[in-house]
N, C-alpha and C positions, 0 to 999 in steps of 0.2 A: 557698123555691122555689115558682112559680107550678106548681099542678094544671092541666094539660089534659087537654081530656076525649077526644083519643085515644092510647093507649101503641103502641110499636112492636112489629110483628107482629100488632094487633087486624083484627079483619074488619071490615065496616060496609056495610051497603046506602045509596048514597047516588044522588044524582041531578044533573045537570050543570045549572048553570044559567048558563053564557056560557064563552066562554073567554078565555085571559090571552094576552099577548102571543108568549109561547113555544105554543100553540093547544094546550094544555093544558085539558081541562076543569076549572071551579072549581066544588067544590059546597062543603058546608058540614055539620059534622056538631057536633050545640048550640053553631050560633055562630063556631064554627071553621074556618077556611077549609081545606080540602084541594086540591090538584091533581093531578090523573088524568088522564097520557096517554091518548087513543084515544077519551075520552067525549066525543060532540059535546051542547051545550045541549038540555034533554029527554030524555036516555039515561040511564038507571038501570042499574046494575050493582051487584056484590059487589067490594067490592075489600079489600086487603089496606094497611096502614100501612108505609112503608118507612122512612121518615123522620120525626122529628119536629123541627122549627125552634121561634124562641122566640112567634113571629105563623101557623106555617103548617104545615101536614105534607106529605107527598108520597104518594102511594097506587100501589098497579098494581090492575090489572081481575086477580082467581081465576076468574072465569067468564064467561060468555056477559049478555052484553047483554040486558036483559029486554025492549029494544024499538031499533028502529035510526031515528034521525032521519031529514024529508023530505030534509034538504042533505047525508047519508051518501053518499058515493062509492067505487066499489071501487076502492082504490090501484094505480098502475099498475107500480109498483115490488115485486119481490118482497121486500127488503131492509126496505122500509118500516117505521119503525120499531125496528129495529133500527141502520139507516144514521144518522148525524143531521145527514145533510145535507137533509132535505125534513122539514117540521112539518105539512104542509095535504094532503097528498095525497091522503087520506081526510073532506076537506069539497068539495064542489061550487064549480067555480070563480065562477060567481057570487056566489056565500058567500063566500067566501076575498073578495073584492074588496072586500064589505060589509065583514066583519071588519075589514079591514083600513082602512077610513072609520072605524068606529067604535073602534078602537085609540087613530086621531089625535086624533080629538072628545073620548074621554074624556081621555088625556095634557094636552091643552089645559085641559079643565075642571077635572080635578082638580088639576093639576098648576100650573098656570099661573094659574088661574081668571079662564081668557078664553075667552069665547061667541062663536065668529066663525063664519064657512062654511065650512064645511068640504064639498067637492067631492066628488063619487061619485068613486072609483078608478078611474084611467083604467088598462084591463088590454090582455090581448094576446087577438086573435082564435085565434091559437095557443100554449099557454101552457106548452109543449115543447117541447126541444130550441134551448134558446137560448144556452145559455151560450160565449162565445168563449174561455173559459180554463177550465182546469180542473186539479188538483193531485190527483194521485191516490197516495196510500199506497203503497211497495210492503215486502213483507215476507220477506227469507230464511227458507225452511224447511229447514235443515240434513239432515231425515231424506227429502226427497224434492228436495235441492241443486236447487230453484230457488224466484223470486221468486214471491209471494204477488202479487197488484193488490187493490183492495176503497177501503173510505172508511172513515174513524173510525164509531165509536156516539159516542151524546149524549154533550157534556161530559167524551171518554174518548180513549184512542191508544188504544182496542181495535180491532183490527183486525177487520173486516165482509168478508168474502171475496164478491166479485162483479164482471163485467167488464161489466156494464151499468148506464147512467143515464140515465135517460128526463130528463135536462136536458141530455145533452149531442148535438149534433150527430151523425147518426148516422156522419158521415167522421169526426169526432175519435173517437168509439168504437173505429169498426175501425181505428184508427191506434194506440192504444194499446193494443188488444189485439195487433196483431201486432206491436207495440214492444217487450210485454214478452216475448212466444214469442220473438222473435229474437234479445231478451237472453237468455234461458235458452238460448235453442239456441248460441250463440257461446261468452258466457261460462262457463256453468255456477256451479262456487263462487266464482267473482273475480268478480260478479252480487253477493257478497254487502255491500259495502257501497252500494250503490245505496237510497235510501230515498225517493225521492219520482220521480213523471214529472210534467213541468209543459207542457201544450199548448193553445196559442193559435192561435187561427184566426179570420181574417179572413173576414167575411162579404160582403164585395164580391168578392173575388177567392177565397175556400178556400182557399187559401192556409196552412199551415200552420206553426208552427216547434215543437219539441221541445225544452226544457232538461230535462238529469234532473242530479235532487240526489246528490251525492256526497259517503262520510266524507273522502275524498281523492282528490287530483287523480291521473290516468293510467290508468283504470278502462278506459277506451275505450279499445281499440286502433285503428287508423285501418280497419282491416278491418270495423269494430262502424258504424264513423261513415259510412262510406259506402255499408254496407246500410240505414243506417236514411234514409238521404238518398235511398232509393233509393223508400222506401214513397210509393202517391200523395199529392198534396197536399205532402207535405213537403219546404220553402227552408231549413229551418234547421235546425242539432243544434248544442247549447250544452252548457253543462256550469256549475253553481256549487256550491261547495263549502261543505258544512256540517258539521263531524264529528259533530253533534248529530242523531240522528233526529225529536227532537218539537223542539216552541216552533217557532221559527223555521226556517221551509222553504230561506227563502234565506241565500245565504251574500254573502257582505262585494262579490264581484266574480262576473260571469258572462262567461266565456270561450266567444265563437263555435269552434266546432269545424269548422266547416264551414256555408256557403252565403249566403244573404242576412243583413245586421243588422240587418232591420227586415221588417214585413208592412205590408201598406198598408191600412187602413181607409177608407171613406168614410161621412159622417153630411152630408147634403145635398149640394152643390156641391163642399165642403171633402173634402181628402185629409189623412187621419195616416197617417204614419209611427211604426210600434209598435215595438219595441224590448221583447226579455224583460222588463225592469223596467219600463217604459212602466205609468204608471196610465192605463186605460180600461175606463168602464162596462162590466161581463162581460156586459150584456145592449145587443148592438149596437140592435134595433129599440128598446127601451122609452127608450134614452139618447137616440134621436133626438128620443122623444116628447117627454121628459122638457125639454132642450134648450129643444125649439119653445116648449113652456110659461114655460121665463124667459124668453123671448126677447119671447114674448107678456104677459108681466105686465111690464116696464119700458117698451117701447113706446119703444126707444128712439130720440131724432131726431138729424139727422146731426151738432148740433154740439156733443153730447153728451160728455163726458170720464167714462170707467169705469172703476170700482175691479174688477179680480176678486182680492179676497184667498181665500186658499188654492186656488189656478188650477191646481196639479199640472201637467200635459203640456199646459195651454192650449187646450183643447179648448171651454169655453165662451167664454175669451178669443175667440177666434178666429171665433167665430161670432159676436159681439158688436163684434168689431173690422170687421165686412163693414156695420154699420149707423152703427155710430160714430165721430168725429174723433177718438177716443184712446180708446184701452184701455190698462189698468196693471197689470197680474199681479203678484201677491207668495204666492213659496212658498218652505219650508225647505227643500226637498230638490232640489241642485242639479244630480243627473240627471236630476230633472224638468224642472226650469226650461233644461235642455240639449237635453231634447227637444218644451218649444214653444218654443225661437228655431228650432229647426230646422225646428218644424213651419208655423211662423209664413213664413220664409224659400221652403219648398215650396210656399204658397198664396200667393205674393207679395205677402205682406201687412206695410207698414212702417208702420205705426201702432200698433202695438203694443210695449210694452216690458214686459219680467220682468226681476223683481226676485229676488233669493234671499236669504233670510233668513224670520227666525219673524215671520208677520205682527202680534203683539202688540209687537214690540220697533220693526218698520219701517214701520207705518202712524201712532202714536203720533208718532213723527220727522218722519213728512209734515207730519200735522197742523200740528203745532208750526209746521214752516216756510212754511204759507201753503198747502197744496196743496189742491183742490180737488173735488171728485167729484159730479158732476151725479146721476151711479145709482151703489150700491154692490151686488155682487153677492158673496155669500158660501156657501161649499161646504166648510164644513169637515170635520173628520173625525167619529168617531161619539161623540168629548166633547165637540162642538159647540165654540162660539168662548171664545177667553182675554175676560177682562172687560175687559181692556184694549182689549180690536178696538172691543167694544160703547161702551164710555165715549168712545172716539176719534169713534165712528161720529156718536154722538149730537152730541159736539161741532161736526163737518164740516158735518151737517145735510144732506145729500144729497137731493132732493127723493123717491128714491122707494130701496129696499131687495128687493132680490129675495134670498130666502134657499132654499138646497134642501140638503137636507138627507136624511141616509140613515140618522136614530135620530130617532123623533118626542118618542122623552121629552125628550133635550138642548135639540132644538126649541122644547120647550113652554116650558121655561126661561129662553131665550132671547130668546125671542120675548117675554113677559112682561119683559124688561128695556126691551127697545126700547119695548115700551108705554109705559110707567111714564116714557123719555126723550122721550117727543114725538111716536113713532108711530102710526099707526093700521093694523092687522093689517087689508087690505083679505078677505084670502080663505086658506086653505092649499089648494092641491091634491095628493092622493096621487096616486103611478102607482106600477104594480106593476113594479119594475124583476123583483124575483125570486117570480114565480108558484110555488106549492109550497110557500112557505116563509113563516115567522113574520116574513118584512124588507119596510118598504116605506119608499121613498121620497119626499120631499115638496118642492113648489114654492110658497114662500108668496110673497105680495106684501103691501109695507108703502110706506106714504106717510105722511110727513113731516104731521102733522097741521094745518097753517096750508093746505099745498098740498089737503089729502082735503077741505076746506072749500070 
């Protein structure tokens, strides 16, 4: 058995020298890497060993800081830390945006070991209060018969008791606080299988809808559903059923209860239609930005034919279909793909076609049959793309590859495929879809290397 030089439970004076992707301080103790929540890079503390792995250990701060970093910010959340929905709260948002450039650069480098440009972080002038969905915990407490609200801790279904988030909109706030008071005050213990509230709001209109999770169906009495349709903002009350409280929030089917079966969103010109299961960016302003960026790295001309593999609800299809003689969408999930024909249909847009199926089995098939792709746009999910997408890609030869992506490690991977087939990585650009937090998003452009010549 390998000796390491920290045991669990030791103390250790150590010192932060960058942080990891989770914004974890990294420091080092003979050679050995530790990670310590809350230490920003140049902060020294006392910390204790909680963990040890077979490459790394985990630490917490025993005491006070012996000096607080220029980028140290006071957190605006009292939960911080405890919640582990926010990683950065406590570094300067400017910092936070750097961090998050050099997250990408090094994933690239080390990872990939590809030297490209990587772009300053495009962030938010306001980097609060953005999120248009949000899933909030709730919890029975038998000795005081009503619901708990709060958010997980790190890594945990521990419940964090608290009815505010400084990322959510302050009308979805007071919506789900007086969602959950009027659950308790109606229902009382038949409240108790209720485990999640799930609210979505449109940021063109406020708009609101409410789905709450349930172990089983009939929780609501229509009495319950029509006071909650009654709160501002709020079109919708749904209901989907999970008997499960952790893993998976949603259940198999979501039953309207009452009001509208959709919220309207707008990101430029274009109108979506959102629907509870509806994928859309939970940060309406950064997804516009986000958006404008591929739209800007393909440079697409009108007689252009475009791939969007893995297009979810068509949202950058559709924005690409407004520039382009054909767009082609291919997603596996064929609620989605139900809600961009619909969305497609709503912005009178016929040049665009969805596909349903796993785009490794359906773009593979194109190929094969002669199809063609002037720009390929891809958004996969956070394991980035099957090798099959990439090895098709390479084949097709598409003059230019816009890739965005929402894990820059998968990214890096990836992206070192398409090199290695013929591309050239012209640039990545990050944007901060989610400020506060250890996630960022990215928009690269690739060009077919005979064309970058």
């Amino acid at each position: 058995m390998v000796e390491r030089p920290v045991q669990l439970g030791q103390t250790h004076e150590v010192e932060a020298l960058r942080l990891n992707d989770d914004g974890h301080g990294v420091a080092s103790i003979h050679g050995f890497t530790v990670f310590v929540p809350d230490l920003l890079p140049g902060e020294r503390g006392l910390v204790e060993i909680t963990a040890v792995e077979r490459r790394f250990a985990r630490a917490q701060l025993v005491g006070g800081r012996s000096v607080d970093a220029a980028q140290r910010t006071v957190p605006q959340c009292q939960v911080f830390g405890a919640c582990g929905g926010c990683q950065l709260q406590h570094l300067s948002y400017p910092e936070q945006l750097r961090h998050k450039r050099e997250m990408v650069t090094q994933a690239l480098r080390r990872l990939a070991k590809l030297d490209v440009p990587v772009r300053p972080t495009l962030g938010m002038a306001e980097p609060w209060r953005y999120r248009n969905q949000v899933q909030v915990p709730l919890r029975f407490d038998p000795a005081i018969h009503r619901l708990r609200q709060g958010f997980f801790g790190p890594s945990s279904h521990r419940l964090v008791e608290t009815n505010h988030c400084r990322l959510e909109p302050e009308a979805m706030e007071d919506t789900i606080q007086s969602a959950v008071s009027m659950l308790n005050t109606k229902l009382g213990d038949v409240a108790q299988p209720i485990h999640h509230l799930i609210v979505r709001q449109s940021f063109a209109t406020q708009e609101q809808m409410l789905i709450l999770c349930v172990r089983q169906p009939g929780v609501l009495a229509l009495d319950v559903v029509r006071a909650l349709m009654n709160l501002p903002h709020v079109v919708t009350v749904a209901e989907t059923v999970q008997p499960r409280p952790h893993g998976p929030v949603w259940g198999k089917d979501v039953r309207i209860l009452a009001g509208s079966p959709h919220l309207v969103e707008r990101i430029g010109p274009l109108e979506f239609l959102i629907s509870p299961r509806s994928f859309f960016q939970v940060n309406t302003a950064q997804a516009e930005v986000l958006y404008r960026e591929a739209l800007a790295a393909a440079d697409v001309q009108a007689e252009d034919t475009v791939l969007d593999a893995y297009c979810g609800t068509g949202t950058l299809s559709l924005m690409f279909a407004s520039k382009a003689q054909r767009v082609v969408g291919i997603e596996t999930i064929a609620a989605a793909v139900h809600d961009a024909r619909k969305n497609a249909k709503h912005n009178g847009m016929d040049n665009v076609e969805f596909i349903v199926g796993e785009v490794e089995r359906v773009l593979p098939e194109q190929i094969r049959g002669g199809a063609h792709y002037d720009i390929a746009l891809l958004d996969p999910p956070r394991k980035g793309c099957h090798p099959a997408v990439l090895h098709s890609l390479a084949s097709a030869r598409p003059r230019k590859i816009v890739y965005v992506s929402c894990n820059h490690v998968t990214l890096a991977r990836d992206l070192r495929m398409l090199a290695d087939a013929g591309y050239e990585v012209s640039y990545v650009q990050p944007v901060d879809m989610f400020p506060q937090t250890g996630h960022v998003e990215c928009c690269s452009l690739l060009v077919r290397k005979d064309v970058a010549r």
